[in-house]
C-alpha positions in Angstrom: 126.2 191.8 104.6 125.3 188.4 103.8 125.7 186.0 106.8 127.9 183.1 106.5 127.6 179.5 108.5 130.8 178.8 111.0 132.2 175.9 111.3 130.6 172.9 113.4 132.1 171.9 116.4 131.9 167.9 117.7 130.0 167.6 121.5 128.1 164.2 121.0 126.4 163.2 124.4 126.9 159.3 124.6 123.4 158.6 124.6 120.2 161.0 124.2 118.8 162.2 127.1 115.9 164.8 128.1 117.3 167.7 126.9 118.4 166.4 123.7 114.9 165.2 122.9 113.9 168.9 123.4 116.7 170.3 121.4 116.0 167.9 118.3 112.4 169.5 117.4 112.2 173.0 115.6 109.4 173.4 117.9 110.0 173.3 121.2 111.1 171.4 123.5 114.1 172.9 121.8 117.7 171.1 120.8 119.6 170.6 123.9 122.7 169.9 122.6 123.3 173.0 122.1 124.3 173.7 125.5 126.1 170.4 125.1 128.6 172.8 122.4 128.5 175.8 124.4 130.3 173.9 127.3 133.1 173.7 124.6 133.2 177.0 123.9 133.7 177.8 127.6 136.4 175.4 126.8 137.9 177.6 123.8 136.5 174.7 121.7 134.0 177.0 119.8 135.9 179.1 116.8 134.6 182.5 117.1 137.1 184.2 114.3 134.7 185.0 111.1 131.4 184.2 112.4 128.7 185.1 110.2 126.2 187.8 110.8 123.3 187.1 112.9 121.3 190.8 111.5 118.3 188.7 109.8 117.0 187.2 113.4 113.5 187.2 114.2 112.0 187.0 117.8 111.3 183.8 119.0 109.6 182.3 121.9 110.7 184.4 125.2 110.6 186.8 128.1 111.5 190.7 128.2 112.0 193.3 125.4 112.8 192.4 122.4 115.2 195.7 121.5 118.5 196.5 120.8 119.1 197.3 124.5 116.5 197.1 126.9 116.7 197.1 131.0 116.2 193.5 131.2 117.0 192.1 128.0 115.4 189.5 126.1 115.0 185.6 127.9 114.3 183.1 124.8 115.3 182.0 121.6 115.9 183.9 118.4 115.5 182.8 114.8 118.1 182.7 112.6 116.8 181.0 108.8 113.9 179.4 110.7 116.1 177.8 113.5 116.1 178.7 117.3 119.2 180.5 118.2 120.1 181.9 121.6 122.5 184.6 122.6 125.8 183.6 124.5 126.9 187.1 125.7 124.3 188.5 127.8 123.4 192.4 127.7 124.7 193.0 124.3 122.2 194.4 121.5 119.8 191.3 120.6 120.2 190.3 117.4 117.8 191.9 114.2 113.1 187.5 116.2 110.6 180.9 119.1 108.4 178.3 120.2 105.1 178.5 122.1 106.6 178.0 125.1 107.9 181.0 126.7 109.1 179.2 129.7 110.9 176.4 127.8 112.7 179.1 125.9 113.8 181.2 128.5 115.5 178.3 130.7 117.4 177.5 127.3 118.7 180.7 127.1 119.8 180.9 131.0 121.1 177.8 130.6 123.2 178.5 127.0 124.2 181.8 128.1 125.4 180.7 131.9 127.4 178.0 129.7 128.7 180.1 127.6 129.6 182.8 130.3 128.9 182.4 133.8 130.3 185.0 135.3 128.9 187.6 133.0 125.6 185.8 132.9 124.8 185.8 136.3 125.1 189.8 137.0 124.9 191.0 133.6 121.5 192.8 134.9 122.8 193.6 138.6 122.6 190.4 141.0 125.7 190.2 142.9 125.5 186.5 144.0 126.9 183.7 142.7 123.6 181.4 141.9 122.1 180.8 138.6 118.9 180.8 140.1 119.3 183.8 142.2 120.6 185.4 139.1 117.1 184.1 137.1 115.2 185.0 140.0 116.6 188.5 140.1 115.6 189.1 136.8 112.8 186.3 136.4 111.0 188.2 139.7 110.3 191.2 137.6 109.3 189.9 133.8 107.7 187.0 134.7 106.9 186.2 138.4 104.6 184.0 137.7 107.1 181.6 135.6 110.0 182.7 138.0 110.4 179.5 139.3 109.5 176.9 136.5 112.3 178.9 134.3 114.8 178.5 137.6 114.3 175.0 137.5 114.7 173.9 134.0 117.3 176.0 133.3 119.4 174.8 136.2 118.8 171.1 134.9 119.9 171.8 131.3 122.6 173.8 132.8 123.8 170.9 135.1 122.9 168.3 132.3 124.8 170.1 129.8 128.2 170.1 131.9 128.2 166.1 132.6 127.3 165.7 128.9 130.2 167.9 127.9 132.6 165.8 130.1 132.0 162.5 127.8 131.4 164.3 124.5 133.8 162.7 121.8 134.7 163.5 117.8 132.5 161.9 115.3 135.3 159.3 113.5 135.2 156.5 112.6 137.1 153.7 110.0 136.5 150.2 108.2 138.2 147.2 109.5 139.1 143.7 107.3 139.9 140.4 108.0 140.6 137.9 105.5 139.6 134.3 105.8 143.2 132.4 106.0 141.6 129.6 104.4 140.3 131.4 101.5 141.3 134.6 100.6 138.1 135.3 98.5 136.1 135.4 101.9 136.4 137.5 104.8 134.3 140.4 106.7 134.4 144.4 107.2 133.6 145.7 110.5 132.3 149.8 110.9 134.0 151.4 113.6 133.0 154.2 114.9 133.4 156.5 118.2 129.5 157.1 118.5 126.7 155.8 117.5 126.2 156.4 113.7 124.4 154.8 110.5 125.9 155.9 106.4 126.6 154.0 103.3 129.9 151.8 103.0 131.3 151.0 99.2 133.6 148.4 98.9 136.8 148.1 96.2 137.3 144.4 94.7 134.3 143.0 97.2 130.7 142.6 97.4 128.6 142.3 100.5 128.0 138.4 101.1 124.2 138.8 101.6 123.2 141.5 99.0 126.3 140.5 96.1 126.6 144.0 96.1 129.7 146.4 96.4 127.7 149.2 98.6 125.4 148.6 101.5 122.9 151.7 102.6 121.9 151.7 106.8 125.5 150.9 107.7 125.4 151.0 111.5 128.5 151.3 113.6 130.4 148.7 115.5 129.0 146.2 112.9 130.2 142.9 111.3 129.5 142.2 107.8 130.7 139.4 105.6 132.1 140.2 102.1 133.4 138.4 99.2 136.4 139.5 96.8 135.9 139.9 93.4 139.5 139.6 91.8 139.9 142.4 89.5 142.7 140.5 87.3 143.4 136.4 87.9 146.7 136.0 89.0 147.4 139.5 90.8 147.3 140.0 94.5 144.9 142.2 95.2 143.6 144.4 97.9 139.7 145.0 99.3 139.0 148.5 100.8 136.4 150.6 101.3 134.5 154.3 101.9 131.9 155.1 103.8 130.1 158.5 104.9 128.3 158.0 108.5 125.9 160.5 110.2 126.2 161.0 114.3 123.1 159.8 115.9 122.8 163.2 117.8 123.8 166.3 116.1 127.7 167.2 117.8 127.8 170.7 116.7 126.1 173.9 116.9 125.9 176.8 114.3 127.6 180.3 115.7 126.2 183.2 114.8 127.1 187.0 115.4 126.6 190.9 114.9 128.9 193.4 114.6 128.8 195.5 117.4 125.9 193.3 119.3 124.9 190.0 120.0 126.7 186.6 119.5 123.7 183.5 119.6 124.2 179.5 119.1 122.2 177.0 117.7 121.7 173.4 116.3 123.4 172.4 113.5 122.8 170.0 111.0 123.5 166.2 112.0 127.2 165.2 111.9 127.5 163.5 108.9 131.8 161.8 109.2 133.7 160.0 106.4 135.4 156.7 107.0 137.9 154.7 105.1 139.8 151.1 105.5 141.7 148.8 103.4 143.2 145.1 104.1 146.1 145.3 106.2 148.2 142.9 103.5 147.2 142.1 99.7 145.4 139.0 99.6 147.4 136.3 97.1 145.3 134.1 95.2 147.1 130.2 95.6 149.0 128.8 92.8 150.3 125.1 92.0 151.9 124.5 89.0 152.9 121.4 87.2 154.9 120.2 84.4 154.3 117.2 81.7 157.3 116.1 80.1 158.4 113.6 76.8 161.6 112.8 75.7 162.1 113.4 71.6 163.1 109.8 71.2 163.1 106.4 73.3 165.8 104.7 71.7 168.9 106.7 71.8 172.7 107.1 71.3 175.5 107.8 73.6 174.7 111.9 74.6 172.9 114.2 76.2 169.6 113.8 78.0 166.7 115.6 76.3 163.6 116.6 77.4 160.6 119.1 76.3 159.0 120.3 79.1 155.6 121.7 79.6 153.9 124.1 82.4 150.5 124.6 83.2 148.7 126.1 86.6 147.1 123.4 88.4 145.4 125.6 90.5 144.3 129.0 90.4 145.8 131.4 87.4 149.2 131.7 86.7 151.1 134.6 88.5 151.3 137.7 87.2 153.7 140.8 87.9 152.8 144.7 87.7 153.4 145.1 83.9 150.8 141.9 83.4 153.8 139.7 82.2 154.2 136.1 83.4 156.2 135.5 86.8 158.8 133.0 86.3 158.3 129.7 87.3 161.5 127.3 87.7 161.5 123.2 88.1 164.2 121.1 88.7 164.7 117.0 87.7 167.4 114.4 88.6 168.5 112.3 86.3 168.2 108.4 87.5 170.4 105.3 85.4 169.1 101.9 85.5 170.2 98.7 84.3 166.6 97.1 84.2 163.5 99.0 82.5 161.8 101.3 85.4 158.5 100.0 86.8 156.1 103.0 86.5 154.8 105.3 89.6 157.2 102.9 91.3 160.1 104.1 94.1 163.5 105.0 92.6 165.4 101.6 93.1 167.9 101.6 95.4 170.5 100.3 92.7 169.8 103.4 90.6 172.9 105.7 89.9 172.4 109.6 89.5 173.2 110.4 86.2 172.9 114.0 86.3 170.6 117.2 86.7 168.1 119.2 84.3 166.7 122.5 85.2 164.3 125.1 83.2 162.8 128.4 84.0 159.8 129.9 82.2 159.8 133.1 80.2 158.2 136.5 81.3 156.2 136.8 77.7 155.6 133.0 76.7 155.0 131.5 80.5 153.0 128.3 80.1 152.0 128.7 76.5 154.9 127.1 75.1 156.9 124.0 75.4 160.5 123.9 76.4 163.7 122.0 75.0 165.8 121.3 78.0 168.8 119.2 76.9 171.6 118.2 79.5 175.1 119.8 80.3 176.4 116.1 80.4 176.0 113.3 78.1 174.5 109.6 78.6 177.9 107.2 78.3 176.8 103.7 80.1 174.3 101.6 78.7 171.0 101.4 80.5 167.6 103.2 81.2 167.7 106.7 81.9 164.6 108.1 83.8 163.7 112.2 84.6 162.1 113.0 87.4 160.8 116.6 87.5 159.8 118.6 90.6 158.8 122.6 91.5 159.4 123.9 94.4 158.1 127.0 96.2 161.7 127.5 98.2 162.6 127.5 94.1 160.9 130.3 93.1 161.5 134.4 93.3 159.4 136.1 96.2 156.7 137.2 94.1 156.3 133.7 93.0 156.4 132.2 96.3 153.8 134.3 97.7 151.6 132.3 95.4 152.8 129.1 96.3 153.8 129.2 99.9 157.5 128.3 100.7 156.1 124.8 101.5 154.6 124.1 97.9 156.3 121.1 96.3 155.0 119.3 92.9 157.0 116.3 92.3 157.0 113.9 88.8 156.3 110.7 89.3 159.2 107.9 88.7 159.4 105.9 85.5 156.9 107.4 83.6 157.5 106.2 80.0 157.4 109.4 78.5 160.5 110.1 80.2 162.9 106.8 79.8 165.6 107.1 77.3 167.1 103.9 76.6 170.9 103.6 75.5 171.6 100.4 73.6 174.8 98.5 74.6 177.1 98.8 71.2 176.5 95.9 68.7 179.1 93.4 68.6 181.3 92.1 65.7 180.8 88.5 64.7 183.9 86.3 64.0 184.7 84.6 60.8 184.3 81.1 60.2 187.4 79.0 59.9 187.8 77.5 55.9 187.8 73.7 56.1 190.5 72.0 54.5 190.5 70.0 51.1 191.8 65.9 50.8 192.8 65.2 47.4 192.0 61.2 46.9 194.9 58.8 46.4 195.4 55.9 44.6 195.6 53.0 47.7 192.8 50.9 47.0 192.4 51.4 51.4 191.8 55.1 50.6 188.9 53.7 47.7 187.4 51.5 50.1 186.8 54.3 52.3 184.8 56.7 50.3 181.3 56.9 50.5 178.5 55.4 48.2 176.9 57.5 46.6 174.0 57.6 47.8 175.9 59.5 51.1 176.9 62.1 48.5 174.2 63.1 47.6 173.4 64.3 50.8 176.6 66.3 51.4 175.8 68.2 48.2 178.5 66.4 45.5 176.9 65.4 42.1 177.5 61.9 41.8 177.5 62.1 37.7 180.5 64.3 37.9 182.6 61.8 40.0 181.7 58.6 38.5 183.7 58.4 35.3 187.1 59.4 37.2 186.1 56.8 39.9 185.9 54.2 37.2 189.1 55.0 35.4 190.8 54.6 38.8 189.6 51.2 39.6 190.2 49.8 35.9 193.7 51.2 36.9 194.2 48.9 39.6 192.8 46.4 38.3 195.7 46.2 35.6 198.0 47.1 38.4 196.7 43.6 40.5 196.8 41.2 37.2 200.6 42.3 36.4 202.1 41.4 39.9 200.0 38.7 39.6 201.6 37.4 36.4 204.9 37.5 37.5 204.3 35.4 41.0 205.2 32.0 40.6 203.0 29.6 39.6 201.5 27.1 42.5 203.2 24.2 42.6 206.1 25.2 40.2 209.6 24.1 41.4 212.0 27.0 41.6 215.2 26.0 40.1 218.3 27.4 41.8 221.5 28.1 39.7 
């Protein structure tokens, strides 16, 4: 039947030590971690359902006769596929072949099967005592007397050495820690944890390793610090850093079972304990945001109305927020409206005589975002005269969570007061001249007082009359009086005439 491998069972010694040097060669000094596992199986920690056949051993390296049953059995290792095995249920059939030490071997095999089995290891072949040695020495005495006590020795050490090893033996597991530098979230390092001492490969997700630039890193050792940097896998996303990483145990923690039906069951090294670990940040890291707005009002000069403004967006820092379908986050701003009589002094403080005319507000769209400008015209309308200034602001306690998480609750971007581009001025309305009163006409009479009185003509000329149209009537009128004077003269009395009374 063809043999199958069992699985590997953990049983790490916290640091190497004699027997582990001899267990770690093919040659011997052989591996002794194997009594290291074996202390486990005492423990039920060693699966036995399944194993796979054990018929294709070869002798190793031993004492005694190497046959399916023999008086005093066979003291050493056998090989199963080149590797030393040795048998954990002492007197059973040996298994159907070590190093060239013969006494090495043998105190392994004590040791493993005594491990394995005290009880039935110690009078398997007859002693009744309770001594490993005096159960070697019993057997020992009459294969190899001259090795009796060497093999006593050495296979009471690796038995003792094995039990203190198994006390502190722990699993092979490990994981990847992250930290994230809280000032910049593209920084931060990944520690390997581990529960023994072990080297692998670590690969990172959406980071590189600061001193290489690159995402994997070959001769990872545990309980390490190594810094990273993110690479952002979209601009605008939050995004996590993880990792994988496949470690080997220092020391081989597990030993190979092996069995046949019917006969022997042996144990020997297996492979080095290779472990897989994993890690991830413990929050997404969010890349900052701070956005701001421009502004311009259509038209300076304006009528009685509404306020209007076209507003523009744009991210002035980092990329502009993104959610899971890769649509823009909306982004909302806010502005009071400020009325003043005078003409606002730019970048200036809002006057304290300045009125509140009203309130603007404008929130981005989920396909357009900061690629287009927006009209924002006013619920109210502009009635008094004067000089109406917006001032815009966006603040992260405005914004939606996913927003925020961008910005920080504390963000706030605030307009500047009395930039031009964002006075509308409202005329007072124009007003109505009055019309000018129509000066009356004086016709000239005939009283020579009223003729005396007139102007020359020279003085006529300056208020516009044309002399040659008034100078013929003018000298019609005084021939008239002239007449007039020279017939009341005629009819006066002449001086010195007597007047004769009748």
């Amino acid at each position: 039947m063809p043999r199958t491998e069992h699985p590997s069972f953990p049983l790490t010694p916290r640091r190497p030590s004699r027997l582990v040097r001899l267990l770690r060669s093919r040659t011997l000094p052989l591996p002794a971690y194997i009594l290291v596992i074996v202390v486990l199986a005492v423990l039920f920690v060693i699966d036995v359902a399944a194993p796979p056949r054990a018929d294709a051993a070869e002798r190793g390296t031993g004492f005694g006769s190497w046959a399916p049953i023999s008086a005093y059995g066979w003291h050493g290792s056998m090989l199963i596929d080149g590797v030393h095995t040795y048998c954990i249920t002492p007197g059973a059939p040996a298994p159907t072949g070590q190093t060239d030490d013969p006494v090495q071997a043998a105190a392994v095999a004590w040791a493993v099967k005594a491990i394995a089995n005290r009880e039935e290891t110690l009078h398997a072949f007859g002693y009744r005592g309770d001594s490993l040695a005096g159960a070697i020495h019993w057997t020992m005495s009459a294969l190899a007397p001259q090795h009796d006590l060497a093999v006593q020795d050495r296979a009471v050490a690796y038995y003792d050495e094995a039990v203190r090893a198994a006390q502190n033996a722990v699993d092979a597991s490990g994981s990847l820690a992250f930290s994230t530098d809280p000032a910049d979230h593209r920084t931060g390092t990944v520690r390997v944890d581990a529960t023994s001492a072990a080297t692998g490969t670590v690969t990172l997700v959406n980071a590189v390793f600061a001193t290489t630039g690159s995402p994997t890193l070959d001769g990872a050792t545990a309980g390490t610090t190594y810094a990273i940097r993110t690479v952002q896998p979209e601009p605008g996303r939050a995004y996590t850093v993880s990792g994988t990483g496949r470690l080997t145990a220092g020391l081989p923690a597990a030993v190979r079972h092996y069995t046949t039906p019917g006969g022997q069951q042996t144990a020997g090294p297996a492979v080095a304990v290779p472990f897989d670990i994993a890690g991830a940040d413990a929050a997404p890291r969010v890349p900052p945001f701070s956005p701001s707005i421009a502004t311009q009002v259509p038209a300076r000069e304006t009528a009685a109305g509404p306020y209007i403004d076209e507003v523009t967006f744009a991210a002035e820092d980092g990329s502009w927020p993104r959610a899971e379908d890769r649509s823009y986050l909306p982004v909302t701003a806010r502005a009071v409206v400020y009325r003043t009589d005078t003409e606002p002094v730019p970048n200036s403080e809002v006057p304290e005589d300045a009125t509140v005319a009203g309130t603007l507000q404008v929130t981005t769209d989920s396909v357009l975002g900061p690629t287009a400008a927006y009209t924002v015209t006013s619920p109210w309308e502009m009635t008094v005269p004067g000089f109406y200034t917006a001032v815009w602001s966006v603040s992260g306690a405005d914004q939606i969570a996913a927003v925020a998480a961008h910005t920080g609750p504390d963000f706030v971007w605030t307009e500047r007061f009395g930039e031009p581009s964002q006075v509308a001025v409202v005329a007072p309305p124009a007003v109505e001249p009055t019309p000018a009163a129509t000066p009356a006409v004086t016709t000239p009479g005939p009283a020579a007082a009223d003729v005396a009185q007139s102007p020359p003509p020279a003085a006529l000329a300056a208020t516009g009359i044309d002399v040659a149209a008034v100078r013929t009537p003018l000298a019609i009128a005084i021939g008239l009086v002239s007449i007039g004077v020279a017939i009341v003269a005629s009819r006066r009395p002449r001086f010195g005439a007597r007047l004769t009374i009748r």
